[in-house]
N, C-alpha and C positions, 0 to 999 in steps of 0.2 A: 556282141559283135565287135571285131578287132575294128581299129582306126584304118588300118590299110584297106579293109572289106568295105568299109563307110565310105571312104575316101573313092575307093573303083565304082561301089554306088552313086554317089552323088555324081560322079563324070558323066555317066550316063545321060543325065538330065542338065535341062538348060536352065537359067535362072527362072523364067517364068514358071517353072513345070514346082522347082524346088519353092519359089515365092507362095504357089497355090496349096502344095501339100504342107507346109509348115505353118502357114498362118492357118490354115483349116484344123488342121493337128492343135493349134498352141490355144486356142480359144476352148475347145474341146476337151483337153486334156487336163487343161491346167484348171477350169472350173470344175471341174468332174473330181479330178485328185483332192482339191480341195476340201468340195461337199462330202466326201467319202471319209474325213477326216475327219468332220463335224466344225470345220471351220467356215468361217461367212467367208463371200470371195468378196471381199476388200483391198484396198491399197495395200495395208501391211500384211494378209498373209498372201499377197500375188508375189509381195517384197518377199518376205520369207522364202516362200514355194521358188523364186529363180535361183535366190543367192544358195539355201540351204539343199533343196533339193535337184534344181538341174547342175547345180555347179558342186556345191560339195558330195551330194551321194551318189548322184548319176555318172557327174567327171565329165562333162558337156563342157564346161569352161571351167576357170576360176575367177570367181565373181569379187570386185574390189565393189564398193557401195560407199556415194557419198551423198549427204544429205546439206541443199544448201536451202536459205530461205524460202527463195518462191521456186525452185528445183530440184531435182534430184537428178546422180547420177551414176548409172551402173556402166563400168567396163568391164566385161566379157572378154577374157583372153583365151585361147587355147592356141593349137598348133595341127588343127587339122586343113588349115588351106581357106582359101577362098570362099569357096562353095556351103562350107561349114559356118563360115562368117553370115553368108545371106542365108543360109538356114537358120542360122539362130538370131538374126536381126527380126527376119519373119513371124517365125515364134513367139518371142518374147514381146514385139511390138503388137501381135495382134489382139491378144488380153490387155496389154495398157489401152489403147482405141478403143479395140472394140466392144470390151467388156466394161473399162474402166469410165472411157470416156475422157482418155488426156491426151493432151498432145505432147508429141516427142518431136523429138531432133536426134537424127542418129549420123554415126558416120562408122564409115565399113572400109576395114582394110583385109589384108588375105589373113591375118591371126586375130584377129579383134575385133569386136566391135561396141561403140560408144554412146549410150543411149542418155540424151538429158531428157526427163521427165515434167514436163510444166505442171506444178500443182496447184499453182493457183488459175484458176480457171476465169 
């Protein structure tokens, strides 16, 4: 699908409609791709599966990854607008929650968005 085709998609829909299909989608998808791989869905291959697969072979964003003592944190850049920001906040936050079990702190611009990951619980 082109980025302009995504982009007239996503218009369509309001944030809560995009909030519901993408965290429904990110928990689904991303344990499932996983398991289909023969990997456990854990911290590091959830880490792997964002940064390698939705950001480097997908092209969803470009994943920078920083890992600090009692945090982590991933920014997620792209250039597809706003809309594509709270899709992929949705997303990627719903398997840290609600599969993983961590708390985030995110912050969303219309190109970006920033997610610090609390690891220690």
């Amino acid at each position: 699908m082109s980025s302009e085709t995504l982009i007239a998609l996503l218009d369509t829909m309001d944030d809560d409609e995009i909030t519901s299909v993408s965290s429904s989608r990110g928990v689904a998808r991303v344990s499932d791709n996983l398991l289909q791989r023969g990997m456990k869905v854990n911290y590091d291959s959830v880490l792997w599966y964002i940064c390698q697969i939705l950001g480097q072979y997908n092209g969803w964003f470009r994943c920078d990854y920083n890992r600090g003592d009692a945090s982590d944190r991933l920014h997620l850049s792209h250039s597809y607008g706003y809309r594509w920001s709270v899709f992929i906040l949705n997303y990627v936050n719903s398997v840290l929650i609600k599969v993983l079990d961590f708390k985030t702190n995110t912050v969303i611009s219309n190109n970006s968005v920033n997610i610090e990951i609390k690891r220690i619980k």
